[in-house]
N, C-alpha and C positions, 0 to 999 in steps of 0.2 A: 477443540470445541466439543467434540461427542465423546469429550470424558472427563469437559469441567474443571477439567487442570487450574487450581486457584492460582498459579504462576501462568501458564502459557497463555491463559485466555485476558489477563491482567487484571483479573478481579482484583487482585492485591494492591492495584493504584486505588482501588475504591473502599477496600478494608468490608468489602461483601463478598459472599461466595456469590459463582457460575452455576448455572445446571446444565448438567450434561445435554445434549443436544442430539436430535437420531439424526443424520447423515442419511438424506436419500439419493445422494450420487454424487460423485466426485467429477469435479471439473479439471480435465487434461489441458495441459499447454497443447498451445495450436489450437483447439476445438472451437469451432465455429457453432454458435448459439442464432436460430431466429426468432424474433421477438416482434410481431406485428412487420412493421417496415424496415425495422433497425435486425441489424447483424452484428454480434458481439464478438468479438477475436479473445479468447482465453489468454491469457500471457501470466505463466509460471513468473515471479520476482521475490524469490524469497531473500531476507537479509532485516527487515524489520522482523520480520518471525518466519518460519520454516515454509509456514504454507499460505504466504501474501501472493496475491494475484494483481495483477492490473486487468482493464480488459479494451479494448477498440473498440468504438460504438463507429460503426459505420449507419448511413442514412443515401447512401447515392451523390450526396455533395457533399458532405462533412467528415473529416475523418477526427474524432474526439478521444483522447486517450482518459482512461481517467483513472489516475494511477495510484489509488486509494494512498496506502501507508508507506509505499516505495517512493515516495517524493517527500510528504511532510510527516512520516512517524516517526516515534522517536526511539533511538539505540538503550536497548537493555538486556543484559545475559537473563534474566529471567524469563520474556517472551521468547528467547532463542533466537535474537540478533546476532547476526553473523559481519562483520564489516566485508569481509571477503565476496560472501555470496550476493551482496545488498552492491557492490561494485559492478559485478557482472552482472547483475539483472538492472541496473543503471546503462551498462553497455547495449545490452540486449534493446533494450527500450528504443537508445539511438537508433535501431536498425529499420527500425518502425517510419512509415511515413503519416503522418498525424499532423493536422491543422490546429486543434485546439486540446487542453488538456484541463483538467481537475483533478480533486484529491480530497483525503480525509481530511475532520477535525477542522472543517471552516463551515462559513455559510457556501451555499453553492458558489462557484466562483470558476470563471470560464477566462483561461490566461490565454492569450494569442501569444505569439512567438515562442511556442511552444517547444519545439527542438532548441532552441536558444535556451531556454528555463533546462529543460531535461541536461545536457551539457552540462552547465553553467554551476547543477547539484554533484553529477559527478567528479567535478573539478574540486567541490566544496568537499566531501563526505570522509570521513576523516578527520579532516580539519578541526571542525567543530562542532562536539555531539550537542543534542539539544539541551540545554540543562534546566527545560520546563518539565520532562518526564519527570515528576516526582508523585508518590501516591496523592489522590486529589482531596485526601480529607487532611490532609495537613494544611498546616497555617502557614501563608509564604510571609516572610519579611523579609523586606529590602535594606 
């Protein structure tokens, strides 16, 4: 992001350039963020691109994963998908105790059985890449 990469940031799905972005601190796996009431857990999951996060929204009785592009982004060597490392921070996730989960590229949407879903991707990933990743200014035909 803080150099606009026409490929890594996916400008190239939109046929627009990125602008560079200034980076005012790096967010570590493990790092505990607070946010008014809520308490953010950092979680490193790269495999949609190098530097995807997820993060825990903790609240005192809710634990919410929300797993931005590590659950529904989609595989491409251009943003620097990895299937390898996109497994492991799949496993990683498991390790996690989390009640409910989200993610990118929907309306909000709050999934219950949520270690069931997390699982149920890992089992899938590989299997079968998304084959709606395509630049968004094309014209799809069925």
């Amino acid at each position: 992001m803080e150099i606009g990469d026409y490929h890594r940031t996916g400008a190239f799905l939109y046929g627009k350039s990125f602008p560079a972005l200034q980076v005012h601190r790096t967010l570590i796996d493990g790092e505990m963020l607070q946010i008014g009431r809520f308490t953010l857990e950092v979680i490193h999951t790269p495999g949609h691109s190098p530097g995807s996060v997820s993060l825990l929204l903790m609240d005192g009785i809710h634990k919410i994963l929300i797993a931005g592009d590590t659950l529904w982004g989609g595989y491409h060597v251009k943003v620097g998908s990895d299937i390898e490392a996109w497994g492991n921070s799949l496993d990683k996730l498991l390790t996690y105790d989390f009640d409910l989960m989200t993610f990118g590229h929907l309306p909000p949407t709050l999934v219950y059985d949520a270690k069931t879903k997390v699982s149920e991707a890992r089992k899938q990933l590989g299997v079968y890449f998304n084959p709606w990743f395509k630049p968004m200014y094309e014209t799809f035909q069925y």
